[in-house]
C-alpha positions in Angstrom: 0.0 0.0 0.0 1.4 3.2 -0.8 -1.0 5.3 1.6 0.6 7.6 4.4 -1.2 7.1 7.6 -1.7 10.1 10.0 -2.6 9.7 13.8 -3.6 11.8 16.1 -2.1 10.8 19.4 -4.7 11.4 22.4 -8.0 9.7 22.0 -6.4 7.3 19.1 -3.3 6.0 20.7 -3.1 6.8 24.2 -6.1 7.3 26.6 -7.5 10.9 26.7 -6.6 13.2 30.1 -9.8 14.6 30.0 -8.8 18.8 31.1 -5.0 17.6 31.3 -1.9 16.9 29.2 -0.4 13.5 29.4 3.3 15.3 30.7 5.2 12.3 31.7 5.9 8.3 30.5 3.9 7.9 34.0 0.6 9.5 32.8 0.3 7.3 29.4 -2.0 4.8 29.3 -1.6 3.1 25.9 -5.3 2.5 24.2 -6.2 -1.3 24.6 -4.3 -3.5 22.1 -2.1 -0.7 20.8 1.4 -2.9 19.7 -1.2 -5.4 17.7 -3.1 -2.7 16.1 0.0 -0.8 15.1 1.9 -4.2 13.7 -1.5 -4.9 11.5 -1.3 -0.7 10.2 2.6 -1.2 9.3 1.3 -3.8 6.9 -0.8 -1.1 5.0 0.6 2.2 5.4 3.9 3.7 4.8 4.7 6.4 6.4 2.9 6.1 9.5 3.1 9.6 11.3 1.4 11.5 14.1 0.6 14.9 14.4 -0.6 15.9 17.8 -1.1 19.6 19.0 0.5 20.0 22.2 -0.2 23.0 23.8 1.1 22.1 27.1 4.4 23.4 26.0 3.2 27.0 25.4 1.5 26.9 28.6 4.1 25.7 30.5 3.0 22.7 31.9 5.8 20.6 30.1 8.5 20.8 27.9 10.1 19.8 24.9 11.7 17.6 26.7 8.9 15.6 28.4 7.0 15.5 25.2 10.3 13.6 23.6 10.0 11.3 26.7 6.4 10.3 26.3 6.5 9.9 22.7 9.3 7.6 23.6 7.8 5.8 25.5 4.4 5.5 23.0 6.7 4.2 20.3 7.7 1.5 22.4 4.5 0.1 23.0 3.8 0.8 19.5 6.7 -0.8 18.0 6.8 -3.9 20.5 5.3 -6.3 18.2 6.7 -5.3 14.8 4.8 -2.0 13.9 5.8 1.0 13.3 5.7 4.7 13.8 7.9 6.5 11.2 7.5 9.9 12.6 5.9 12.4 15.3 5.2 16.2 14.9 4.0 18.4 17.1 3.1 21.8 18.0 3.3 23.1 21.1 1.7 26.6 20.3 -1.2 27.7 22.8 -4.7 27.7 20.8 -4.7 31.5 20.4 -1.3 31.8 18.3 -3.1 31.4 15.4 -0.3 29.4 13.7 -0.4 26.9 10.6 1.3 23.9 12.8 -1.6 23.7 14.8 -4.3 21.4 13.7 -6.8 22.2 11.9 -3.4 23.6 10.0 -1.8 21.5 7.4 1.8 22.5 9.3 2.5 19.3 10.0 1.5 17.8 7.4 3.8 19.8 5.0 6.3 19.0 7.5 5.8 15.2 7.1 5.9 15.7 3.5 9.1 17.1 3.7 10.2 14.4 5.8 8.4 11.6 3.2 8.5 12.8 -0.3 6.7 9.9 -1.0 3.1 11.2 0.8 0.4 11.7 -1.4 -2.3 13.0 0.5 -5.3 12.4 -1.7 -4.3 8.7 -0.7 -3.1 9.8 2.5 -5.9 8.9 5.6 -6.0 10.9 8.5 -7.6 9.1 12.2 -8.9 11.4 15.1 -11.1 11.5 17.5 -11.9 15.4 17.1 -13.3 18.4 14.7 -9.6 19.9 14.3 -8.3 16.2 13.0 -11.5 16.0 10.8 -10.7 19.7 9.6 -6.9 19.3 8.9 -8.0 16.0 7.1 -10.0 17.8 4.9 -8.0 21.2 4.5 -4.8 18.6 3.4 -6.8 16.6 0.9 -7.0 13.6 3.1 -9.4 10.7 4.0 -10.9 11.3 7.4 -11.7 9.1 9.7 -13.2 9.4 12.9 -12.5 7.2 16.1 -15.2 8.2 19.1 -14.4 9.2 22.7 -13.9 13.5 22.8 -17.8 13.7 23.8 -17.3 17.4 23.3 -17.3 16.9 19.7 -19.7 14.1 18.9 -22.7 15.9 17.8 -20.3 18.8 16.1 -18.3 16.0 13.6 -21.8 15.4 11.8 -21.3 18.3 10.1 -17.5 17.1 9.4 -18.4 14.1 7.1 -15.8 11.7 7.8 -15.4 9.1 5.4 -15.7 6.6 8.0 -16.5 6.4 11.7 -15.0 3.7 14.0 -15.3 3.1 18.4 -11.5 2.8 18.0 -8.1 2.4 16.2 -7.6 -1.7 16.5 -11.5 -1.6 14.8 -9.9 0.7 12.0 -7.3 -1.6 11.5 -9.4 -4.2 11.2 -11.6 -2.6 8.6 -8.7 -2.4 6.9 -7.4 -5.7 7.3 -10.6 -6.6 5.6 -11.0 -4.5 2.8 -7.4 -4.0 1.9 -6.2 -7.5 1.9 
């Protein structure tokens, strides 16, 4: 498959910290059969990336530093039984900087594209759990697909038409297991 994959990281592959950032290896909670779900993606997609807004950092409720450290510690559990994750981009900009990192900006995207040459993003898919990940799907060209869980936005992502709708990643993954094999 030459489709890029794009995550978002809380809600998709770690649980949420509902009115808190996940600031330390301590605080993750990796989302129920994460390694097997990410060996059965690396079979499909190339890159695999995420792209996670992290405004902790402009608030100052962690660093640069601790975000390396839990992303560290997410690709291990990712990678344990054989899948991958190629790269992670970030930005750490509060809400109100108005920058083009920030989801529902395509920042990061053109960031991983400069990374991956390869990425296509008409055949790139894009899983969230949120309006901004259904939004930066659609403003890069992408195939969004939405995983449940931010309650905050279930009633707004009608309006978002993702292509698909799953409870989680590992059912995603198995979806495309199905259809793709």
């Amino acid at each position: 498959m030459n489709s890029a994959l794009f995550l978002d990281r809380d809600g998709v592959l770690n649980e949420r910290l509902v009115g808190d950032y996940v600031k330390s290896p301590s605080e993750l909670v990796p989302v129920l059969h994460l390694a097997e779900t990410m060996a059965l993606l690396s079979q499909f997609f190339s890159p695999i990336v995420v792209v996670t807004n992290q405004q902790g950092i402009g608030k100052g409720l962690m660093t640069e530093a601790d975000l390396k450290r839990v992303h560290e510690a997410l690709n291990a559990e990712a990678t344990r039984l054989g899948g991958r994750i190629d790269g992670f981009y970030h930005c750490p900009h509060r809400s109100d900087a108005g920058c083009n990192c920030r989801k529902p900006g395509i920042g990061m995207a053109l960031q991983a594209k400069a990374d991956f040459p390869q990425i296509d993003f008409q055949n790139a898919w894009m899983v969230g759990d949120s309006v901004s990940d259904m939004d930066f799907a659609h403003n890069a060209g992408m195939h969004p697909v939405f995983i449940h869980g931010k309650e905050e936005d279930s009633e707004k992502i009608k309006s978002k038409t993702p292509e698909h709708t799953f409870e989680n990643l590992a059912a995603f993954a198995q979806f495309v297991k199905v259809f793709w094999s």
